[in-house]
C-alpha positions in Angstrom: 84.9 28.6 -2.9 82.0 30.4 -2.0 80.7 30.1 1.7 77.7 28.0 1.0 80.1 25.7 -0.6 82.0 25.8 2.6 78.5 25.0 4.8 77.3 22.4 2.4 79.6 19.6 4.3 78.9 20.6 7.6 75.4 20.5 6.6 75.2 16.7 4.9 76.9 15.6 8.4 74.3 17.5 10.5 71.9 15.4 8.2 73.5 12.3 8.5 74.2 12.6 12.3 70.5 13.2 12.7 69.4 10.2 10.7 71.9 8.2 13.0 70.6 9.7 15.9 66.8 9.2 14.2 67.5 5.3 13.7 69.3 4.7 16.7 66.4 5.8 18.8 64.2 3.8 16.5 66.1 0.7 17.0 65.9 1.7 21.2 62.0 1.8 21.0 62.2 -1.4 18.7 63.4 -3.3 21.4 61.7 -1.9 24.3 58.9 -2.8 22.6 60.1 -6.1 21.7 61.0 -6.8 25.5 57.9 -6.2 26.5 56.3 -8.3 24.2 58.2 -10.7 25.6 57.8 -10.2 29.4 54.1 -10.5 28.5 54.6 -13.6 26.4 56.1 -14.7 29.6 53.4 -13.5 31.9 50.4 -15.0 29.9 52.9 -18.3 29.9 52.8 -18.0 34.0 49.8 -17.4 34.3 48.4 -19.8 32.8 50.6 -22.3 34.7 49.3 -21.2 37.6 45.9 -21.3 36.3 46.5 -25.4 35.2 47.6 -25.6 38.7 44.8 -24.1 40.8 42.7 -26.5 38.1 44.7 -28.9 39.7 44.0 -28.6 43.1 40.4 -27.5 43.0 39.6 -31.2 41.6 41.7 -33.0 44.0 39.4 -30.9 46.4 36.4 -31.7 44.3 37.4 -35.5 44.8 38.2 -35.4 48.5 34.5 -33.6 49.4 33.0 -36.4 47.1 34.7 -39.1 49.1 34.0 -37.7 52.2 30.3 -37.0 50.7 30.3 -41.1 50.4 32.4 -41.8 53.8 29.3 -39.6 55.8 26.7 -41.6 53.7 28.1 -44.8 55.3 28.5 -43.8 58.9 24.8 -42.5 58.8 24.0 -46.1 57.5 26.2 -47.7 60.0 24.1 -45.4 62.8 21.4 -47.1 61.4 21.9 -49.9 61.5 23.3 -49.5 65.2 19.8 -48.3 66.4 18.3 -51.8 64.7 20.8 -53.9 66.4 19.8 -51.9 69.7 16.4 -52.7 69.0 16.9 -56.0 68.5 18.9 -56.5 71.3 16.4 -54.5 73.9 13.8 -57.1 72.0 15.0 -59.9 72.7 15.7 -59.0 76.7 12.3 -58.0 77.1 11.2 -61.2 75.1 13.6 -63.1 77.6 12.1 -61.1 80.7 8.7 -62.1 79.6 9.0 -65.5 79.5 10.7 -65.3 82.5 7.7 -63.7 84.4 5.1 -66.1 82.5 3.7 -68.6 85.2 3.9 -71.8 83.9 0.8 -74.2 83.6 1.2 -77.6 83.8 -1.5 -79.1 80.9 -2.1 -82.8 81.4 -2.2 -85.6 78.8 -1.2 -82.6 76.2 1.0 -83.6 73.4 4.5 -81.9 74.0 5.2 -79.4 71.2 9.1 -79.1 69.9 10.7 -75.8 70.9 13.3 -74.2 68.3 16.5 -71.8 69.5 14.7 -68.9 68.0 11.6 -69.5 70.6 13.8 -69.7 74.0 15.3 -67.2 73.0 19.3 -66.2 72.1 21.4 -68.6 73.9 23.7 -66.9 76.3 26.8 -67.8 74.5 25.7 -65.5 71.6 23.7 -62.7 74.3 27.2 -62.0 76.2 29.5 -62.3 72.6 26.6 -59.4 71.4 27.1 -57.0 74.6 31.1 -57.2 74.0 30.1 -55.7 70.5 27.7 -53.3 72.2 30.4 -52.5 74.7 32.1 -51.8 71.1 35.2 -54.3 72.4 35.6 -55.2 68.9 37.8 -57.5 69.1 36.7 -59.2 72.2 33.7 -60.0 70.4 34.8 -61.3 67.4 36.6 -64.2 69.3 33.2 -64.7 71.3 31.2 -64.9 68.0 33.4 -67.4 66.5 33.6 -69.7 69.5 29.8 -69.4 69.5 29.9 -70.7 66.5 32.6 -73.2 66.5 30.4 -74.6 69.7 26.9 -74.4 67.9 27.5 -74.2 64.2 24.0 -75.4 63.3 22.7 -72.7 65.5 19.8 -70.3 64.6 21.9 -67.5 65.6 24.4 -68.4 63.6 23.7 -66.1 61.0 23.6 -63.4 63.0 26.8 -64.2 64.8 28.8 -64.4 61.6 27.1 -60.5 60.2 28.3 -59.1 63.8 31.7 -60.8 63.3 31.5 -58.6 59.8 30.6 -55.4 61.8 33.2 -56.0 64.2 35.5 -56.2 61.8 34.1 -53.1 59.7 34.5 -51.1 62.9 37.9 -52.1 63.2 38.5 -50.4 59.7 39.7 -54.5 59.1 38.0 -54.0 55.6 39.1 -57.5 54.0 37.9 -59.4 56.2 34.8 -57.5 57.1 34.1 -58.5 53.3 34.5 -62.2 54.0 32.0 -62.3 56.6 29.5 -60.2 55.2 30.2 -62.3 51.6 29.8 -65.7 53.7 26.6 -64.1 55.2 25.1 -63.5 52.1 26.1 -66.5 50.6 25.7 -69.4 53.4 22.5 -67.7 54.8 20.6 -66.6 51.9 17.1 -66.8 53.6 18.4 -65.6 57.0 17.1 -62.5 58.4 20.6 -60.7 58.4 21.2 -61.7 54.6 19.9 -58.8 53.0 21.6 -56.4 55.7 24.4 -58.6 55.0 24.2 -57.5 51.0 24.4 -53.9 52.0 27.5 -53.9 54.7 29.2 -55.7 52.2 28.4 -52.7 49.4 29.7 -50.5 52.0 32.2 -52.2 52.4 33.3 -52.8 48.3 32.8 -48.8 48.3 35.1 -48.2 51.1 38.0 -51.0 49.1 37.1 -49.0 45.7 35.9 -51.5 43.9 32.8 -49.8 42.7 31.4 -52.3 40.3 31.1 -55.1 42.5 29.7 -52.9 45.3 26.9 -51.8 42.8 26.4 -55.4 42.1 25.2 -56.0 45.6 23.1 -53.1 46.2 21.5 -54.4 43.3 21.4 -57.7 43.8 19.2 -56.5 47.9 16.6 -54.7 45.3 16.2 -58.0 43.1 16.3 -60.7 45.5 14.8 -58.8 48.8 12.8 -55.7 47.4 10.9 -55.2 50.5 13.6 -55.1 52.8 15.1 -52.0 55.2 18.4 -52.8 53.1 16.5 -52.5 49.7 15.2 -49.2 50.7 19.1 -47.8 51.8 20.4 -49.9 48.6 18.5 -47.2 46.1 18.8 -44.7 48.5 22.7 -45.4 47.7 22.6 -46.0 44.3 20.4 -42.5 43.5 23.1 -40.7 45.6 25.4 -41.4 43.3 
């Protein structure tokens, strides 16, 4: 046997030890790669999870700003309509105070002329029931509405003695029955004064209960029935806010 015939073994094993070695390494980098294929997979997988998530919360924060977008709209309305009652009220003192300094004339063989509630003036029943609600006792003055009422139920005032009820009530955060009041308002007193402010407390007050629909209804129904009422003009002011 000649010496190369002797090396020729040792030299197919160095081969095939190298091709082991060759594959073996191959198979290494085959699954490195594969694991990081894998912990990417998983990544992009996370990721995106997280991305659903902060998706999530950014419109639960989109709703809460919207509702407290609506929540401001009404408290602006309820200031509102605070300053109107104030007016009112400062009115009808200095209406009261008037008359009260007016010397009175005695006119002979003159027909007597009838005088309504609404020209002497707001009986003092419903005058110290309306400083409790300006006193913002609440309550107080829901019990002194409704005995003005139970006492004079074909009162003048009696309109207005029933919406203040509905404020009280509103103010309380007493939303159900803030809508019956308002409802009865609207319903009862449809040519009263306080019927078309009525309308829009009670659209307030459907917002606030979520029933969206119906509170629509009434803004709309202030723009049909009294157009060129305060509460018409705050009615589309709501409704273009939207």
């Amino acid at each position: 046997m000649t010496p190369a015939d002797r090396l020729l073994p040792f030299f197919c094993l160095s081969l095939f030890l190298t091709g082991c070695a060759a594959n073996d390494l191959a198979v290494k980098r085959q699954a490195e790669s594969e694991a990081k294929i894998e912990f990417l997979i998983q990544s992009s997988k996370k990721a995106e999870q997280r991305h659903n998530e902060l998706a999530g919360t950014q419109h639960v924060q989109n709703d809460r700003l919207l509702s407290l977008a609506d929540e401001i709209k009404q408290l602006r309305g309820e200031n509102r309509d605070l300053r109107s009652s104030g007016d009112e009220l400062r009115a009808r003192i200095a209406k009261l105070t008037q008359q009260s300094q007016t010397p009175k004339v005695e006119i002979v063989n003159q027909p007597s002329q009838p005088t309504t509630a609404r020209d002497s003036g707001p009986p003092a029943e419903y005058l110290k029931a309306f400083g409790l609600y300006s006193a913002n006792n609440f309550s107080a003055a829901i019990a002194s509405f409704e005995s003005f009422l139970k006492n004079n139920p074909q009162s003048d005032y009696a309109a207005n003695a029933l919406y203040w009820i509905g404020e009280c009530h509103y103010s309380l955060s007493d939303l159900p029955h803030a809508k019956t009041a308002f409802m009865k308002v609207a319903e009862s007193y449809p040519n009263s004064s306080k019927a078309p402010d009525a309308l829009l407390k009670l659209g307030y007050t459907l917002s606030a209960l979520k029933e969206k629909d119906k509170a629509t209804a009434s803004f709309e129904r202030i723009i049909t029935t009294y157009p060129s009422s305060t509460a018409a003009i705050k009615a589309r002011e709501h409704l273009n806010a939207r």
